[in-house]
N, C-alpha and C positions, 0 to 999 in steps of 0.2 A: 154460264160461259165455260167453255173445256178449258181445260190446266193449260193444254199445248199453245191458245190463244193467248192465256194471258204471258205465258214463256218467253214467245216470241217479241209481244208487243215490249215488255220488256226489255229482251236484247236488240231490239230494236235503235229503241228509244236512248240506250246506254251507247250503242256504235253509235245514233245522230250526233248525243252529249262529247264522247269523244274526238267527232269531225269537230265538232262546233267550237270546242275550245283548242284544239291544232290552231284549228283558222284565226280563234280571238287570239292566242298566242305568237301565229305570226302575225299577223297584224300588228300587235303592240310593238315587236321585235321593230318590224318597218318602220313606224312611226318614229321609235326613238332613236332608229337610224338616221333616218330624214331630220330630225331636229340636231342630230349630232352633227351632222354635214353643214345645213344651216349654220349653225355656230361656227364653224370653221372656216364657214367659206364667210360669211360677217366680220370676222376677226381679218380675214386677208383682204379683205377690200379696207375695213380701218387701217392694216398695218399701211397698205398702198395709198390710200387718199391724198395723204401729201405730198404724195413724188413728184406730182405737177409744179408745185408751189415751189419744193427745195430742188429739183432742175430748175426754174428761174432764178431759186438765188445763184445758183452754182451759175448759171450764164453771166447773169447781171453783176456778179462778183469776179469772176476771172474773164468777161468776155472781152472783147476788142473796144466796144462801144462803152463809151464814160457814160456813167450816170449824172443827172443833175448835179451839179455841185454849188454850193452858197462862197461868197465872199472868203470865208475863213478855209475854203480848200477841204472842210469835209460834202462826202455825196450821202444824197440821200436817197433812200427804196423802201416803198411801201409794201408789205407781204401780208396776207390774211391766212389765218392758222387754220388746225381743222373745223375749232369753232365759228370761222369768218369772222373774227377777230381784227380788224386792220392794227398792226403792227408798222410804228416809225422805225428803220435803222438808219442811224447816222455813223459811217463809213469815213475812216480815216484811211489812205493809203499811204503806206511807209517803203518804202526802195529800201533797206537799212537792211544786208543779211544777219542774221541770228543763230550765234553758238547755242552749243546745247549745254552749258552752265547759264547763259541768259536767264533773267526773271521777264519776262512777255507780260505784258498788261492791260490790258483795255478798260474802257472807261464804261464803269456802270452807275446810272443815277447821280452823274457828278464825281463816285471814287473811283479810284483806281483801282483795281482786282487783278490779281496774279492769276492767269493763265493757269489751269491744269490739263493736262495732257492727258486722254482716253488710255487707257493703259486695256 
């Protein structure tokens, strides 16, 4: 076999090696784009999932239309979380405006819990 055949075959074969790993390296580059996005866009449909559910409460809670209400004058609304969780809230409404030295309190589990404000 002459020298200059086997020369060639050889730079051949090294230009196909260096097409062939561009292309495996873009590749890769794509794919872990496409999973980077994926997760991104996963994470904003999670953060979204319950805008439905707290737009209801937020209706059901400041709307015009009374919720059910029992004997003792509180209402009640049922919400499912992201887990589909059915959640009871029982809803007291108080008319009573509120300084901003007030202690706020609502009733968890039978106690009463001080209000903290999102800061």
């Amino acid at each position: 076999m002459p020298a200059w055949f086997e020369i060639s075959v050889i730079v051949v074969c090294a230009i196909g090696a260096v097409f062939f790993f561009a292309k495996y390296r873009e590749t890769a580059a794509t794919l872990h784009e496409s999973e980077r996005i994926k997760t991104h866009l996963s994470n904003d449909l999670n953060r979204y999932r319950d805008v439905p559910r707290l737009r209801a409460l937020r209706d059901a809670v400041l709307g015009s239309k009374p919720l059910p209400t029992d004997d003792d004058g509180n209402e009640h609304l049922l919400l499912r979380d992201a887990d589909l969780q059915l959640h009871h809230l029982v809803l007291r409404r108080e008319a009573t405006p509120v300084d901003d030295d007030d202690n706020i309190t609502y009733t968890k589990n039978g106690e009463q819990v001080k209000l903290e404000e999102l800061k």
